[in-house]
C-alpha positions in Angstrom: 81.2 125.7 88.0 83.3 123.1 86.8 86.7 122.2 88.6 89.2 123.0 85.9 92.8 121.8 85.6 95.2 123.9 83.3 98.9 122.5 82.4 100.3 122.6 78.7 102.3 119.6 76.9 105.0 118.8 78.6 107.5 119.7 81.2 110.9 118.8 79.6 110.9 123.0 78.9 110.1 124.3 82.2 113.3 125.3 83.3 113.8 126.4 86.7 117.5 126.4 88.3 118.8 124.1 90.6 115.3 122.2 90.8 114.2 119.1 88.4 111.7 120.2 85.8 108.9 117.8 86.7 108.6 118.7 90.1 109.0 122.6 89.4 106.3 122.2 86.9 104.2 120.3 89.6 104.0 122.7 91.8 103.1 125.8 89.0 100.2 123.8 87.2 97.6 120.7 88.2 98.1 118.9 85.4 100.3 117.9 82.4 100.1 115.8 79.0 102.7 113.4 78.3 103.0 114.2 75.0 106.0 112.4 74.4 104.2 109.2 74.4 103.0 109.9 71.0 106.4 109.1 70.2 107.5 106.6 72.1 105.9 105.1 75.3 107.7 105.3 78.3 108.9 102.8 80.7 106.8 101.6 83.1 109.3 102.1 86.0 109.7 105.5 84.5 105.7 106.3 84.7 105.7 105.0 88.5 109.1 107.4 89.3 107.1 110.1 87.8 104.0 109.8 89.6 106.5 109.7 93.1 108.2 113.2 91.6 104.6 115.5 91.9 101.6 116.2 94.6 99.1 113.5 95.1 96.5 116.0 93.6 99.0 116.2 90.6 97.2 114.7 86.9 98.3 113.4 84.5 97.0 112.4 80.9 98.9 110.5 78.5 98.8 110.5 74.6 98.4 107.3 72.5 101.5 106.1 70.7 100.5 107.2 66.9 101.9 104.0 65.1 98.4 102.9 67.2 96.0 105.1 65.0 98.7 105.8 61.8 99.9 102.0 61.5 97.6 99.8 63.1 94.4 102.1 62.1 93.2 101.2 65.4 92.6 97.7 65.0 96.0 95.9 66.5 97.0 92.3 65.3 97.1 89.6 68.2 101.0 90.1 67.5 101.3 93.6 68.6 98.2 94.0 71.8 101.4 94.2 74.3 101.8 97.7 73.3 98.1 98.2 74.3 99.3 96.2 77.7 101.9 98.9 78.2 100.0 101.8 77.0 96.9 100.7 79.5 100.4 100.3 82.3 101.1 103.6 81.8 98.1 105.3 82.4 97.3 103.1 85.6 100.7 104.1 87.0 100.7 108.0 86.6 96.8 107.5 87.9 95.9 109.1 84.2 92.8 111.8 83.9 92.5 111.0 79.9 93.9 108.9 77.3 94.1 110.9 74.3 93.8 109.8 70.7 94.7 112.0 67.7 93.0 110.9 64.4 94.5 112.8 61.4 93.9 113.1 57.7 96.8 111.0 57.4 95.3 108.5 59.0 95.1 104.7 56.7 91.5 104.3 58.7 88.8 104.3 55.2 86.2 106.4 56.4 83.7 104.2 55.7 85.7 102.0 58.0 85.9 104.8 61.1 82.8 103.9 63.2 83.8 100.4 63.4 87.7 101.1 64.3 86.8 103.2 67.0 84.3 101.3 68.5 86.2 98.6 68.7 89.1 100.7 70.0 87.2 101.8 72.6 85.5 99.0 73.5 89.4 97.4 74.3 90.9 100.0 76.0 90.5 100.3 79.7 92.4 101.5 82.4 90.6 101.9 85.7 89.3 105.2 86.0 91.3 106.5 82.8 88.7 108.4 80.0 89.5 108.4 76.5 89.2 111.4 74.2 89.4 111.4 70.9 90.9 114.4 68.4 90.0 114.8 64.9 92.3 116.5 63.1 91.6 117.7 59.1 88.9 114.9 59.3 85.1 115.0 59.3 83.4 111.8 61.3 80.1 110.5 60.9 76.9 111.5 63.2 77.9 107.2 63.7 81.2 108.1 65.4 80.1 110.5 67.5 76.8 108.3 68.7 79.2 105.7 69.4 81.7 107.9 71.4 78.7 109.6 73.0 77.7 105.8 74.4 80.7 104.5 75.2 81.9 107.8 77.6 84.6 108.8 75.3 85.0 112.5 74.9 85.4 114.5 72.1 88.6 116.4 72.2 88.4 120.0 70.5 90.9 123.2 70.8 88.3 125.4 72.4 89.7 128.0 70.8 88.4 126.9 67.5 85.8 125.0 68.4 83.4 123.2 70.8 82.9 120.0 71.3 80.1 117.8 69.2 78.0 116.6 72.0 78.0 117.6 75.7 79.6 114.8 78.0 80.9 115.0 81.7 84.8 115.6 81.4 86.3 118.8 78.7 89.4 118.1 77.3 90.8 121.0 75.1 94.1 120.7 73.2 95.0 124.6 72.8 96.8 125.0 69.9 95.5 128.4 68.5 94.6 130.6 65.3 98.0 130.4 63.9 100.2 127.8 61.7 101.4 125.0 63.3 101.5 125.7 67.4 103.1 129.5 66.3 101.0 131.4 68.6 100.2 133.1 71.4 96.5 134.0 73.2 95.8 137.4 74.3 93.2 138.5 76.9 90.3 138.2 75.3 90.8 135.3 74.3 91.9 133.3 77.4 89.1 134.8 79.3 86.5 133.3 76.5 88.7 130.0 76.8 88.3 130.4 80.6 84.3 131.2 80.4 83.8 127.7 78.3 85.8 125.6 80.1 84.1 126.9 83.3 80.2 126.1 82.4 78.1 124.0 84.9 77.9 121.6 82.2 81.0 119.8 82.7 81.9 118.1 86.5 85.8 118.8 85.5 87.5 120.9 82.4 91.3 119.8 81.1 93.2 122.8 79.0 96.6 121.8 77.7 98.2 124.5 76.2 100.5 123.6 73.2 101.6 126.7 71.7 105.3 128.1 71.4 104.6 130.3 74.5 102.5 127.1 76.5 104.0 127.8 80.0 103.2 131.6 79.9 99.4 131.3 78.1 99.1 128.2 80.9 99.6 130.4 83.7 97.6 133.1 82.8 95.0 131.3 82.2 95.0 129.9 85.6 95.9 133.0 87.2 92.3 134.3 85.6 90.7 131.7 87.0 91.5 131.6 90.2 92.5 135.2 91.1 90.4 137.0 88.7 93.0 138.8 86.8 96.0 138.3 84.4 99.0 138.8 85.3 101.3 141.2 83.1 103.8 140.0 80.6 106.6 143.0 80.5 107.7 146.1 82.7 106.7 148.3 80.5 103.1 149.1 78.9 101.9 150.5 75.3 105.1 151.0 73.1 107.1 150.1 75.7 105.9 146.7 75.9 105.7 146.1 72.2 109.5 147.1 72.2 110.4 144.5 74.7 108.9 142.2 72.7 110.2 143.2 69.5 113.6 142.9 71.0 113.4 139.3 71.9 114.1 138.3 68.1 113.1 140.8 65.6 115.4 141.7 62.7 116.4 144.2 61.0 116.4 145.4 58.4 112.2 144.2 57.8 109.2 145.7 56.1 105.7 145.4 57.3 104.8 142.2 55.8 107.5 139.8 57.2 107.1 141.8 60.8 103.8 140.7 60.4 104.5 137.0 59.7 107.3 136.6 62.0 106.1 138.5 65.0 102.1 139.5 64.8 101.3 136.2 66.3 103.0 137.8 69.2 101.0 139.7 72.4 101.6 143.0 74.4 101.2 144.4 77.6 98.6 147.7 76.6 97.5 149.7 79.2 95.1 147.5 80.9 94.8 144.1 78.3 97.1 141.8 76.6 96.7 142.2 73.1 97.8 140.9 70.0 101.0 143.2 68.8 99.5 142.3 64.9 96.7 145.1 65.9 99.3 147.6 66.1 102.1 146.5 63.7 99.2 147.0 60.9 99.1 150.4 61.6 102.7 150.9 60.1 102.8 152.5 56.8 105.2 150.3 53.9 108.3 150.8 53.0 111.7 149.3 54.9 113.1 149.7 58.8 116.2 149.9 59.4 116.2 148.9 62.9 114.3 149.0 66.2 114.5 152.7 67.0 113.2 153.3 63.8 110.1 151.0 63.3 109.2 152.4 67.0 109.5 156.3 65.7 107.1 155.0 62.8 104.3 153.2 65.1 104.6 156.4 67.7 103.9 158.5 64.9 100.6 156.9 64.0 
């Protein structure tokens, strides 16, 4: 079994009272992306105060600025390698796992150009014992690009809930976004323990999951709760349509038909009797027509 370390993007939203968010997040997951450095990279004094802030055992990984891939296409003029420099800074000082690199659709890179830009790319980055992965995202590589990741170590970077990656390599890296639009979603039971079952194959000497969906913190720690207790952990006090009423009542408004309770909440889960399940399952049960509130869209669904 591989060792697996589960954290989502980010821990500017894990809020915990009286206690900085970095080292509250530190000691509930292993690991964490910086996915703020898409944006803009960090200080380097900032990256070493970081590092200080969480357990030696503590990983990081650290995204690659995008004006990298969506400006420079990869291939940097002489003018602008300092913010290689820095990026390569960073991710000695937090003591980086992986380097990731998102290559979009938007991306200027010609694809007849793409097998040279990324070899090159990864031919100039290195950072001590850093990996790179790369993430393509509405693109569709070349058997080239892969062959030349495959040689040079890089790993392929999929959401394992969607896919799996191209070739088989000694470090996963998973970027768990999720069936829905955009990162609107939330992973039930099922499947977390399929994620959990992947990430876990003898295969791979070490497995990365960064959740990134709206609910990252919760799907994070249930995941690793799986893992290493061997069971989830519920999500409300209440089970069946007691649950999916506590969730409903978070945000739900009324008055709503089937349709738009289906678009704005069926992405959501709920505690059943003995599995998390997605509350979609049950909302498509409801016959049409309008509710008025709460009390009575829950007299519909406990009439079917």
């Amino acid at each position: 079994m591989s060792r697996l370390l589960v954290g989502a993007g980010g821990w500017a939203y894990f809020q915990v009272p009286g206690t900085d968010s970095l080292e509250a997040y530190s000691q509930a997951f292993d690991f964490v992306e910086l996915n703020s450095s898409y944006y803009e990279l960090p200080a380097i004094s900032s990256a070493s105060e970081w590092r200080k802030r969480v357990p030696d055992e503590f990983r990081f990984s650290v995204r690659c600025p995008r004006i990298i891939v969506d400006h420079y296409g990869l291939n940097l003029p002489l003018g602008a390698r300092s913010l290689l420099e820095r990026l390569v800074e960073v991710c000695k000082q937090l003591e980086a796992e992986v380097m990731t690199v998102l290559i979009s659709a938007s991306s200027p890179i010609k694809e007849s150009e793409l097998a040279v830009r990324v070899r090159d790319f990864l031919g100039t980055f290195s950072s001590g014992g850093t990996a790179l992965a790369v993430e393509f995202r509405g693109t569709r590589p070349s058997d080239e690009v892969f062959d030349i990741m495959k040689e040079s170590g890089a790993i392929h970077s999929v959401d394992l809930s969607n896919s799996e990656p191209r070739y088989e390599g000694r470090v996963l890296y998973s970027r768990l976004f999720g069936k829905g639009e955009e990162n609107v979603y939330e992973f039930d039971d099922g499947e977390l323990r399929e994620i959990a079952k992947k990430a876990s194959a003898p295969k791979f000497e070490k497995s990365i999951l960064a959740f990134h969906g709206v609910r990252m913190y919760r799907d994070a720690g249930r995941v690793k709760s799986f893992i290493e207790k061997g069971y989830f952990p519920k999500i409300t006090s209440g089970v069946g349509a007691d649950s999916i009423r506590e969730v409903l009542s978070e945000d739900a408004r009324f008055p709503t038909t089937k349709s738009r309770l289906l678009k704005d909440q069926g992405w959501k889960v709920f505690q059943d009797t003995e599995e998390v399940r997605k509350i979609s399952t049950v909302l498509e049960t409801l016959p049409e027509g309008q509710f008025n509130n709460l009390d009575d869209l829950m007299a519909k669904l406990r009439s079917h």
